[in-house]
OpenMM code with the backbone's topology and positions (N, CA, C; nanometers):
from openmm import Vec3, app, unit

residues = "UNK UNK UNK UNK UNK UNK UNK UNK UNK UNK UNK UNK UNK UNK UNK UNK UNK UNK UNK UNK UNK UNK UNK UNK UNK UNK UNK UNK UNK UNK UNK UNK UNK UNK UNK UNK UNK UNK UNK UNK UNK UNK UNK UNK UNK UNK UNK UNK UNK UNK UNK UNK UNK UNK UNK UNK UNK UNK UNK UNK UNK UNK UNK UNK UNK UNK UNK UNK UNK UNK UNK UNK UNK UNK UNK UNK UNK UNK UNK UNK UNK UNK UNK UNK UNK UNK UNK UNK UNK UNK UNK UNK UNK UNK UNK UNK UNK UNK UNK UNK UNK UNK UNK UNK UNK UNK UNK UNK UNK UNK UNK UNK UNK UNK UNK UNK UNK UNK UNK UNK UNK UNK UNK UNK UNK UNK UNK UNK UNK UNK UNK UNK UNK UNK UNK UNK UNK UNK UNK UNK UNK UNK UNK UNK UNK UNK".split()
positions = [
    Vec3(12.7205, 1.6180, 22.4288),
    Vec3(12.8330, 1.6913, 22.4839),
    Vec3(12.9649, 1.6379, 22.4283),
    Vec3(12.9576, 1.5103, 22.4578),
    Vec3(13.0923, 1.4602, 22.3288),
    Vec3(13.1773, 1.5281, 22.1829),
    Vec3(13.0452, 1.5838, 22.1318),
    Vec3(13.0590, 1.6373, 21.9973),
    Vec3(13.1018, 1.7580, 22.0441),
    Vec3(13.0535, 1.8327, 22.1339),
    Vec3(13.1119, 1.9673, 22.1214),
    Vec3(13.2561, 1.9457, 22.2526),
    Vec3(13.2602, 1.8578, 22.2886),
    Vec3(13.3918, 1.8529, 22.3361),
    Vec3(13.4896, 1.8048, 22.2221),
    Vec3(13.4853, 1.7143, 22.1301),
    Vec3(13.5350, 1.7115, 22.0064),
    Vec3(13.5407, 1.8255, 21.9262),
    Vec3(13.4839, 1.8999, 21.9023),
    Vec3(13.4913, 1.9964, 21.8748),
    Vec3(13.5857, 2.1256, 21.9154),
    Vec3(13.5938, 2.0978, 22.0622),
    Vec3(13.6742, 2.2288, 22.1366),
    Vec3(13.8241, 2.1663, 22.1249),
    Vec3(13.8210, 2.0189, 22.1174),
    Vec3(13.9508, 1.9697, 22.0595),
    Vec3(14.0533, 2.0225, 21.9879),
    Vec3(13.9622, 2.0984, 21.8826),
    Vec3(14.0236, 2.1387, 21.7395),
    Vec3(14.0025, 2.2343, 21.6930),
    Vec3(14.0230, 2.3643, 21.7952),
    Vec3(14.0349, 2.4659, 21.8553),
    Vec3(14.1533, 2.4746, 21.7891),
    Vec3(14.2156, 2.6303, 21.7294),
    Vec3(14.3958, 2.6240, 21.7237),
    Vec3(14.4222, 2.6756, 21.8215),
    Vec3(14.5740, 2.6727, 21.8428),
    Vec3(14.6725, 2.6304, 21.9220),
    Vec3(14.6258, 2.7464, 21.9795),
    Vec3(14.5847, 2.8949, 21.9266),
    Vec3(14.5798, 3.0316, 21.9888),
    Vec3(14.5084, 3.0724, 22.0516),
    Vec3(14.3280, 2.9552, 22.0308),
    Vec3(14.2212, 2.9888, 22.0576),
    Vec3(14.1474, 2.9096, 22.1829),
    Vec3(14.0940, 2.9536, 22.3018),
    Vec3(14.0242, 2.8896, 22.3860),
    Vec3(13.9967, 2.7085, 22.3850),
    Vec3(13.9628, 2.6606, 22.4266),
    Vec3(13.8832, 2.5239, 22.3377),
    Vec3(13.7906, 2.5122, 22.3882),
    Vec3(13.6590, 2.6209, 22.3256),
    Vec3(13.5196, 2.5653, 22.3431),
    Vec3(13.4703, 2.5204, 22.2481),
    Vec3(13.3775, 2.4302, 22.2587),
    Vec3(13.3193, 2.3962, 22.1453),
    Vec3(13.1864, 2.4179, 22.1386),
    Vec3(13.0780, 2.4025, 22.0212),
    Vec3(12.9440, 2.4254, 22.0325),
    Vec3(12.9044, 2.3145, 21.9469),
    Vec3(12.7980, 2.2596, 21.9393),
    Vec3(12.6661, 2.1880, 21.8449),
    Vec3(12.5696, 2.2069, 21.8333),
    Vec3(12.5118, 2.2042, 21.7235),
    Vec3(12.3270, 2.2453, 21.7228),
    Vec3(12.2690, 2.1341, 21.6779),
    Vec3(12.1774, 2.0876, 21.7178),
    Vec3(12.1016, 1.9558, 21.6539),
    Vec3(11.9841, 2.0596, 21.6678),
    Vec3(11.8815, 1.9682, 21.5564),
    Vec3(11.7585, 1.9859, 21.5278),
    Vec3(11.7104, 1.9233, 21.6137),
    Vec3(11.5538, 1.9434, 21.5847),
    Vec3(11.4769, 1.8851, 21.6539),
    Vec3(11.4366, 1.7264, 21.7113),
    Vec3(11.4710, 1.6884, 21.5656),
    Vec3(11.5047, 1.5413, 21.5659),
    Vec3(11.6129, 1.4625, 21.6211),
    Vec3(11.7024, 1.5743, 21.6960),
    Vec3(11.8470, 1.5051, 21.7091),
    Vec3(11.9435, 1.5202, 21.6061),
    Vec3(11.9201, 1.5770, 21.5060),
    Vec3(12.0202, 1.5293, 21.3884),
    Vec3(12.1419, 1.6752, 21.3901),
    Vec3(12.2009, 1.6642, 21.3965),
    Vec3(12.2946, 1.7537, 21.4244),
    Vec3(12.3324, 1.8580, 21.3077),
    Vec3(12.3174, 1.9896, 21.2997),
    Vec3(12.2934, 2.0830, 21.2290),
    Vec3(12.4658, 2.1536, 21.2231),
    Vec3(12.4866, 2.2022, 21.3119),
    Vec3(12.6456, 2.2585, 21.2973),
    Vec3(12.7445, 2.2442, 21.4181),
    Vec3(12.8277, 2.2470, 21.4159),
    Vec3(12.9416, 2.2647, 21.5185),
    Vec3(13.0374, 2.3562, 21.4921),
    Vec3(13.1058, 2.3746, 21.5556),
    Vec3(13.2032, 2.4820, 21.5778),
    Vec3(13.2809, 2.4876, 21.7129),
    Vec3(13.4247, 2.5256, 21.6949),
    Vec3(13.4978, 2.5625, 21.8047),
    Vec3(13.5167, 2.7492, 21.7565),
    Vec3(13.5635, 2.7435, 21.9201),
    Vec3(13.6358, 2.9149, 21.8669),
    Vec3(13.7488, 2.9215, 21.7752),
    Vec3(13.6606, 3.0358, 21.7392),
    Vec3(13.8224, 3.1068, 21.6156),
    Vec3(13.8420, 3.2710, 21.6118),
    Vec3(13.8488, 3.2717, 21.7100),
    Vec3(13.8403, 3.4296, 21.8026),
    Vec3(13.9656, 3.4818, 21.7255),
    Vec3(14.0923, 3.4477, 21.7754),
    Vec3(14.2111, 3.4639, 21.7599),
    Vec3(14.2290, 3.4263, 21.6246),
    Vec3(14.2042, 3.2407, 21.5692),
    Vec3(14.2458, 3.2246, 21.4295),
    Vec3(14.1632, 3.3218, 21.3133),
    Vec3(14.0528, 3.4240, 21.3426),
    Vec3(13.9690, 3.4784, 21.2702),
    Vec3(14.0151, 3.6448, 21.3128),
    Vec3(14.1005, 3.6735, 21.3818),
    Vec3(14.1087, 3.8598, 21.4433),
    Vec3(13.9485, 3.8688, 21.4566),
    Vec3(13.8388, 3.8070, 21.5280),
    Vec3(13.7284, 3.8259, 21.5549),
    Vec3(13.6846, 3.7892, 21.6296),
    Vec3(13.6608, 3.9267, 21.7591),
    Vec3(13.5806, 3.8847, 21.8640),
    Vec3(13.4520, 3.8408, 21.8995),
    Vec3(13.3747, 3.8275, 21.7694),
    Vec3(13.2661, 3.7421, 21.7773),
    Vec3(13.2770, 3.6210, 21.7269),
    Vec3(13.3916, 3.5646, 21.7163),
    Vec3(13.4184, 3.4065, 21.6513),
    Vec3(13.3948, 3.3049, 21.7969),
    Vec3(13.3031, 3.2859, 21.8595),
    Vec3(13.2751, 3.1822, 21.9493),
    Vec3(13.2286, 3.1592, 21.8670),
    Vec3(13.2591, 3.0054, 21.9620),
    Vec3(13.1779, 2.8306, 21.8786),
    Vec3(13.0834, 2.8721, 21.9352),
    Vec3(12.9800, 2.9305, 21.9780),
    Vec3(12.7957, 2.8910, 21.9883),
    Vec3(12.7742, 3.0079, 21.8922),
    Vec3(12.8495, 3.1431, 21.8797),
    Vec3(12.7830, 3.2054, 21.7777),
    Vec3(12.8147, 3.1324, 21.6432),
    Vec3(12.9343, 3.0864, 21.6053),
    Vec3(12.9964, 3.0280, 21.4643),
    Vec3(12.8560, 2.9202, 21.4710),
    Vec3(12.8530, 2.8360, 21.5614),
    Vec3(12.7600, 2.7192, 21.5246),
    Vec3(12.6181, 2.7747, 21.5084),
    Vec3(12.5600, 2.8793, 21.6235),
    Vec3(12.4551, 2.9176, 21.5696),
    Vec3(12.4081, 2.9832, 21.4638),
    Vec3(12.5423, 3.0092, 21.3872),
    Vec3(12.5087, 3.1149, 21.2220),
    Vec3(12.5088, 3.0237, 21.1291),
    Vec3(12.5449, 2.8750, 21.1232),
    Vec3(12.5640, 2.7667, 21.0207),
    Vec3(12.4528, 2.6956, 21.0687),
    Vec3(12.3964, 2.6721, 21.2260),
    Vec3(12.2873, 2.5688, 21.2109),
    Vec3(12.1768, 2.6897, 21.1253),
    Vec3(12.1552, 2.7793, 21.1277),
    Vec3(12.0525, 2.8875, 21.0560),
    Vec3(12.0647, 2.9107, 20.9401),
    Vec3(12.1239, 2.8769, 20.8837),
    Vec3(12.1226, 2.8672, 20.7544),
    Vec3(12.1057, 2.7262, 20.7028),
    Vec3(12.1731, 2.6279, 20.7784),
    Vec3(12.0933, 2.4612, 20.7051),
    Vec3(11.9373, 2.4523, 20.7798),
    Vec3(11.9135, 2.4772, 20.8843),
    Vec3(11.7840, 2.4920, 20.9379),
    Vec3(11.6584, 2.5238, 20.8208),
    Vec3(11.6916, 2.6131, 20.8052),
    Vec3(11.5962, 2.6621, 20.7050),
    Vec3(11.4930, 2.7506, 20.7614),
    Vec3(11.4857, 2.8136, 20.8366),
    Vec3(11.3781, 2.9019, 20.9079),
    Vec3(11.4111, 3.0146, 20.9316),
    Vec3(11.4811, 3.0527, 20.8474),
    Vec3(11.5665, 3.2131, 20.8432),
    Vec3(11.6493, 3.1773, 20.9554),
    Vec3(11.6648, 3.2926, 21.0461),
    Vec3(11.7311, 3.2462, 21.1511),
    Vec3(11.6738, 3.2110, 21.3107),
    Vec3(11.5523, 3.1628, 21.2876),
    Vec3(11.5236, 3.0978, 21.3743),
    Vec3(11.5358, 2.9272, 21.4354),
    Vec3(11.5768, 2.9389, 21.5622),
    Vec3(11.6371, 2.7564, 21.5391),
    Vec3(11.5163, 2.6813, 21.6291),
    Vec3(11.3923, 2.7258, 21.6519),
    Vec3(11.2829, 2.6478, 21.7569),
    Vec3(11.3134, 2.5265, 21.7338),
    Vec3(11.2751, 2.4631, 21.8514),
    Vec3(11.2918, 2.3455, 21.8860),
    Vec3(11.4710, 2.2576, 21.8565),
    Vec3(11.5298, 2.3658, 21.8209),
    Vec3(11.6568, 2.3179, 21.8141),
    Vec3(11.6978, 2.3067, 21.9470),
    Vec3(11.8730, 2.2497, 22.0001),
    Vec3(11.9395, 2.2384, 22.0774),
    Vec3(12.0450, 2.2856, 22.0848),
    Vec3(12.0954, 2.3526, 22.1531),
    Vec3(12.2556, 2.4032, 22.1196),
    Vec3(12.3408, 2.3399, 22.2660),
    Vec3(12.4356, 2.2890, 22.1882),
    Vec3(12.5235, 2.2323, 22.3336),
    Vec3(12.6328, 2.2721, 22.3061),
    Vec3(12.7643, 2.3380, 22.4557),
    Vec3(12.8316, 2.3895, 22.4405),
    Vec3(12.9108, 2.3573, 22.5456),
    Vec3(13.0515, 2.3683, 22.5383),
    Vec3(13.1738, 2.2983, 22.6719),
    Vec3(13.1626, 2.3744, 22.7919),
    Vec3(13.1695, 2.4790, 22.7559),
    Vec3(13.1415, 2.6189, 22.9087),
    Vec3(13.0199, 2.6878, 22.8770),
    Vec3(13.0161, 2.7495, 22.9977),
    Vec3(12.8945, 2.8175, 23.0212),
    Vec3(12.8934, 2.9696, 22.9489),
    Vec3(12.7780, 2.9792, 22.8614),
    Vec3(12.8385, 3.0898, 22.7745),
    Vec3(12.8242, 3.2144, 22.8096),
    Vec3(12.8807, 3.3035, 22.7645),
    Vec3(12.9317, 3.4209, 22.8086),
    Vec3(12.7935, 3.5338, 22.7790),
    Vec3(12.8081, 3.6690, 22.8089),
    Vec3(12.7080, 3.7614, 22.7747),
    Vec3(12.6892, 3.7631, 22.6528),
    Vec3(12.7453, 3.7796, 22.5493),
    Vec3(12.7092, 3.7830, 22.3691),
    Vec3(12.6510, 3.6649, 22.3349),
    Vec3(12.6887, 3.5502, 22.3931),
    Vec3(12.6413, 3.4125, 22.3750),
    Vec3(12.5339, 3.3946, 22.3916),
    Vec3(12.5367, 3.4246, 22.5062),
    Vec3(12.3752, 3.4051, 22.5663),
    Vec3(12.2551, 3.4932, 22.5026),
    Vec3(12.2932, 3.6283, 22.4724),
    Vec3(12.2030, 3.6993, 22.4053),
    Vec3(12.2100, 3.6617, 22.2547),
    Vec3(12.3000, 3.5926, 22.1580),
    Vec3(12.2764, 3.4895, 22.0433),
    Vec3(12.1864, 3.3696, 22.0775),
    Vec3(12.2149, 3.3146, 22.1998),
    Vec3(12.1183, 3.2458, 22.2163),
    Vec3(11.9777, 3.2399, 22.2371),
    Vec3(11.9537, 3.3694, 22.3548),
    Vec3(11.8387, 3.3367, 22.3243),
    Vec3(11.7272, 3.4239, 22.1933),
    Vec3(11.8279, 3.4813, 22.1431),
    Vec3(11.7455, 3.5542, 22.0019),
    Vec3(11.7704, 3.4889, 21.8778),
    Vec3(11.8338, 3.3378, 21.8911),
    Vec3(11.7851, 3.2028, 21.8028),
    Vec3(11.6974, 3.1776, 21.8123),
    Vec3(11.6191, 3.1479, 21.9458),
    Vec3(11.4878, 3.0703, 21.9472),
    Vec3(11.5431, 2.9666, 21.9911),
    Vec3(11.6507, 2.9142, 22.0169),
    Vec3(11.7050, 2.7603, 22.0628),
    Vec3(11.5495, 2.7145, 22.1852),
    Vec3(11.4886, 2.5818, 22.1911),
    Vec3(11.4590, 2.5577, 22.2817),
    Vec3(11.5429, 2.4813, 22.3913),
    Vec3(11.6319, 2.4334, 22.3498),
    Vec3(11.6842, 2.3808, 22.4722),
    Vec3(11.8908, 2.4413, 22.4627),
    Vec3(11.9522, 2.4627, 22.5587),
    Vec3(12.0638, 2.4680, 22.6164),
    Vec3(12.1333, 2.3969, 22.6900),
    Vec3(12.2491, 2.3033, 22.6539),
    Vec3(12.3183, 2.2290, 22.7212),
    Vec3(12.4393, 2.3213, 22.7154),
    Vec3(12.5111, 2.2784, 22.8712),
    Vec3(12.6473, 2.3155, 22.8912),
    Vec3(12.7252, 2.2484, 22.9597),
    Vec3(12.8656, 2.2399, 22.9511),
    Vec3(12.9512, 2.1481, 23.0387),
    Vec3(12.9709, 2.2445, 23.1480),
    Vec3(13.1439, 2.2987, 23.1614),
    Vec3(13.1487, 2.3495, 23.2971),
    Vec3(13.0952, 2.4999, 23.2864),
    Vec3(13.0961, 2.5485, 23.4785),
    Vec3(13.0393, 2.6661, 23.4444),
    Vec3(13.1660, 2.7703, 23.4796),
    Vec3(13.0941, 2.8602, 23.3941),
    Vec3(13.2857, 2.9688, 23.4073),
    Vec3(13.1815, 3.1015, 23.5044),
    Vec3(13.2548, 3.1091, 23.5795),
    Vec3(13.1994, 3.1871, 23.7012),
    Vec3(13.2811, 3.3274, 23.7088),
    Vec3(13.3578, 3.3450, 23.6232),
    Vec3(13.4539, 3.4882, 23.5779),
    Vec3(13.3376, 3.5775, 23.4857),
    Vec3(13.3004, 3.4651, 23.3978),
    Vec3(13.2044, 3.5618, 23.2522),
    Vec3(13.0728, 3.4548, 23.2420),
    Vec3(13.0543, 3.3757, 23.2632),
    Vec3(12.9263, 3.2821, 23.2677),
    Vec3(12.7994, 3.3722, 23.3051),
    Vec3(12.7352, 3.3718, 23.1428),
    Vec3(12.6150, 3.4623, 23.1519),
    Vec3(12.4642, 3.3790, 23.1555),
    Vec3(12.5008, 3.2622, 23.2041),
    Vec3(12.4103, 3.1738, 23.1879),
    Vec3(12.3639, 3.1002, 23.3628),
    Vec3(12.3760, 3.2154, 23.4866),
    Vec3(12.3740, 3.1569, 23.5861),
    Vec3(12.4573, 3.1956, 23.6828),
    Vec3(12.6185, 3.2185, 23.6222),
    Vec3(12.7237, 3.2240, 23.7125),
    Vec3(12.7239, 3.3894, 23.7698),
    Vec3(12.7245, 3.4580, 23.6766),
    Vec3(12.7620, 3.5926, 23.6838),
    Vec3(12.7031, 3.6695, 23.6490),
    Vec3(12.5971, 3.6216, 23.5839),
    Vec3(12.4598, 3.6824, 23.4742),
    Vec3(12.3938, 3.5785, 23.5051),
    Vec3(12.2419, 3.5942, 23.4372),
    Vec3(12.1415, 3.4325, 23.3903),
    Vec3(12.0581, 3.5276, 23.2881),
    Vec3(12.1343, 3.5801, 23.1887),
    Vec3(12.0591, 3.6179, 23.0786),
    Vec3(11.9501, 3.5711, 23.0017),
    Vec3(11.9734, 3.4499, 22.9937),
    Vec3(11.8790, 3.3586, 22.9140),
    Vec3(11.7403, 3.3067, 22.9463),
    Vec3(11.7772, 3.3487, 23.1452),
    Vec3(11.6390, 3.2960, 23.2176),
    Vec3(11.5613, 3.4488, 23.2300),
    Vec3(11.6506, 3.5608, 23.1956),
    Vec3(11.5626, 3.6528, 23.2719),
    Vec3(11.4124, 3.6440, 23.2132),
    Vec3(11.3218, 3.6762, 23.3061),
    Vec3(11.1780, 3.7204, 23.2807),
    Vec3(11.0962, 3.8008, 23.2144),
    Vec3(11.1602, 3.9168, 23.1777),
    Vec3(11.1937, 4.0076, 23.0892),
    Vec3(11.1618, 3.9574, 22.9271),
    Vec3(11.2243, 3.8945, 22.8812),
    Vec3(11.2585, 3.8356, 22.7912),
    Vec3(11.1236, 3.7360, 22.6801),
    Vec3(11.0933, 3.7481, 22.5644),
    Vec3(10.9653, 3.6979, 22.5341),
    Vec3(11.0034, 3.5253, 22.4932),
    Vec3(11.1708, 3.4954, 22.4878),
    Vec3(11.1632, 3.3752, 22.4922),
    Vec3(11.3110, 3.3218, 22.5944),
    Vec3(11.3024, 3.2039, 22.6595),
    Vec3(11.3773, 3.1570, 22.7341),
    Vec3(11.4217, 3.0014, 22.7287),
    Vec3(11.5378, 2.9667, 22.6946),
    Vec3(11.5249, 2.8715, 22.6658),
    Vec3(11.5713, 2.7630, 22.8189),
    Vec3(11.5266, 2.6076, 22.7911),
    Vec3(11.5685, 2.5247, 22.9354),
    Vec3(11.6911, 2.5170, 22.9117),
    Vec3(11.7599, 2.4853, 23.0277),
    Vec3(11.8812, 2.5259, 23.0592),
    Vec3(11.9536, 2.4206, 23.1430),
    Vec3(12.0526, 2.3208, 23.0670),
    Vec3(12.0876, 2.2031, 23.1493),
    Vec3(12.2288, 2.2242, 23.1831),
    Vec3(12.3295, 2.2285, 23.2625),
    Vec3(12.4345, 2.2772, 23.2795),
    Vec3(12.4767, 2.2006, 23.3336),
    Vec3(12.6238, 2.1862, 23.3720),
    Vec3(12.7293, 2.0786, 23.4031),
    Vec3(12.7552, 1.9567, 23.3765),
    Vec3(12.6778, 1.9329, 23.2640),
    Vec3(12.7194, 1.8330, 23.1460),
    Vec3(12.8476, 1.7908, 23.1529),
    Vec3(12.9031, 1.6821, 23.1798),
    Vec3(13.0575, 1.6050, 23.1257),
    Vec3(13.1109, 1.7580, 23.1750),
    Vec3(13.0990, 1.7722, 23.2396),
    Vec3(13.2098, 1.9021, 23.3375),
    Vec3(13.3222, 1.9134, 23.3248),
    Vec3(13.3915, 1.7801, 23.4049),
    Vec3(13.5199, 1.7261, 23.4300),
    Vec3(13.6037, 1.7381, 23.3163),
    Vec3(13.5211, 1.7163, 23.2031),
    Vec3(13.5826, 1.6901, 23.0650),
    Vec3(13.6498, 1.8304, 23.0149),
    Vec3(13.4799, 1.9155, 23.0286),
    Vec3(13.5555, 2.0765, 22.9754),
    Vec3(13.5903, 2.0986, 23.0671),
    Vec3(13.6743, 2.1062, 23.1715),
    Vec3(13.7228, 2.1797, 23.2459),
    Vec3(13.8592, 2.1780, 23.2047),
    Vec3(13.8849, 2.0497, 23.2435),
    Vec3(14.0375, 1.9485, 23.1968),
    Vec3(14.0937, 2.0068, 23.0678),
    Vec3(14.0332, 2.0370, 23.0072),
    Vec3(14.0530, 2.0782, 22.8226),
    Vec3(14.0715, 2.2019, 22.8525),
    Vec3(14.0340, 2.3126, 22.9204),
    Vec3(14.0658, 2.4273, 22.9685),
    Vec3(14.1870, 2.4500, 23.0448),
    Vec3(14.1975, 2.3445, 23.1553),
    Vec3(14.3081, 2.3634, 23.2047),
    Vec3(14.4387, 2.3215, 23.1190),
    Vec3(14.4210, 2.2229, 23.0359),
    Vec3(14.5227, 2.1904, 22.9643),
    Vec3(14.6226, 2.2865, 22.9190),
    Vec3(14.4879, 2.3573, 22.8494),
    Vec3(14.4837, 2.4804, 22.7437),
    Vec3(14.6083, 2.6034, 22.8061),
    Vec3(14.5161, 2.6288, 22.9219),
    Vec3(14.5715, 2.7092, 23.0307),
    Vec3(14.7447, 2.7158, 23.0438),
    Vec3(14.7759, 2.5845, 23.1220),
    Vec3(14.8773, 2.5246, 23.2209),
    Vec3(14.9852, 2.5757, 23.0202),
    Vec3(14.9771, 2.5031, 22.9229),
    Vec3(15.0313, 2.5179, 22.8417),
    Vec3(15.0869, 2.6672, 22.7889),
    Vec3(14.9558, 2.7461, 22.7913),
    Vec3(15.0316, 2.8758, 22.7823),
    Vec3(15.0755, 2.9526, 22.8713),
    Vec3(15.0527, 2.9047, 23.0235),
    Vec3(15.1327, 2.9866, 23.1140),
    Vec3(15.3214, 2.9343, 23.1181),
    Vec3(15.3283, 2.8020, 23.0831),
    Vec3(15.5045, 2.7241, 23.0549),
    Vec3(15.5203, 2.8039, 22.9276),
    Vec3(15.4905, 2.9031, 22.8682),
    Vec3(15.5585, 2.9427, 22.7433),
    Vec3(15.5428, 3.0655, 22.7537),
    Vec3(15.4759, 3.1555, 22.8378),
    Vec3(15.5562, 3.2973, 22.9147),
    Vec3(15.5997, 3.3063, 23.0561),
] * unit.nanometer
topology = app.Topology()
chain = topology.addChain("A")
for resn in residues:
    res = topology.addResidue(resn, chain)
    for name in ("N", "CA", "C"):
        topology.addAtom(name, app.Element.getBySymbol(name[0]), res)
């Protein structure tokens, strides 16, 4: 969770600060990414999709990431979650949970539905405190400048 809070660090000034990581199976860490929603005019520039399109290509398994990990600062949203679970990720870490768009539990649980031919485990509220704080930062900053 460190890494992808490092990650949401360095976020620009315009963009959210989430961050994402993918490690392999082994642990060894495959990609990261923050958002670049705004720095990209692209609403699919989240850090778990950005990270999940770079760990799939060093992966090497087309775009399947089994037995990979994806860890991420908030709880990810509906597009996220359906990138996620049509990676194949086996496991999901998350810091805080966003209970506005959190498709992972809060407001949705896309990833667990039953439905679904794969589901990945699902560890949530990871270093919380951390992404939250980095959100609010984020926040408090652009509400003093309108």
């Amino acid at each position: 969770m460190r890494a992808a809070l490092d990650a949401a660090s360095r976020s620009g000034a315009d963009d959210v600060p989430i961050g994402a990581v993918v490690y392999d199976p082994d642990g060894v860490e495959l990609a990261r990414a923050a958002n670049r929603r705004e720095a990209d005019s692209d609403p699919t520039a989240h850090a778990e999709v950005l990270a999940l399109r770079a760990a799939a290509r060093a992966f090497g398994d087309g775009w399947r990431l089994s037995g990979c990990t994806l860890v991420v600062t908030v709880e990810p949203c509906t597009m996220c979650a359906g990138a996620i679970t049509l990676s194949r990720v086996d496991r999901l870490v998350f810091g805080a949970w966003e209970p506005k768009t959190g498709a992972v539990g809060s407001l949705w649980d896309v990833v667990r539905d039953r439905r679904l031919t794969h589901r990945p485990e699902v560890i949530g509220g990871v270093l919380a405190a951390d992404a939250i704080r980095l959100m609010q930062e984020f926040f408090a900053v652009r509400r003093e400048s309108h």
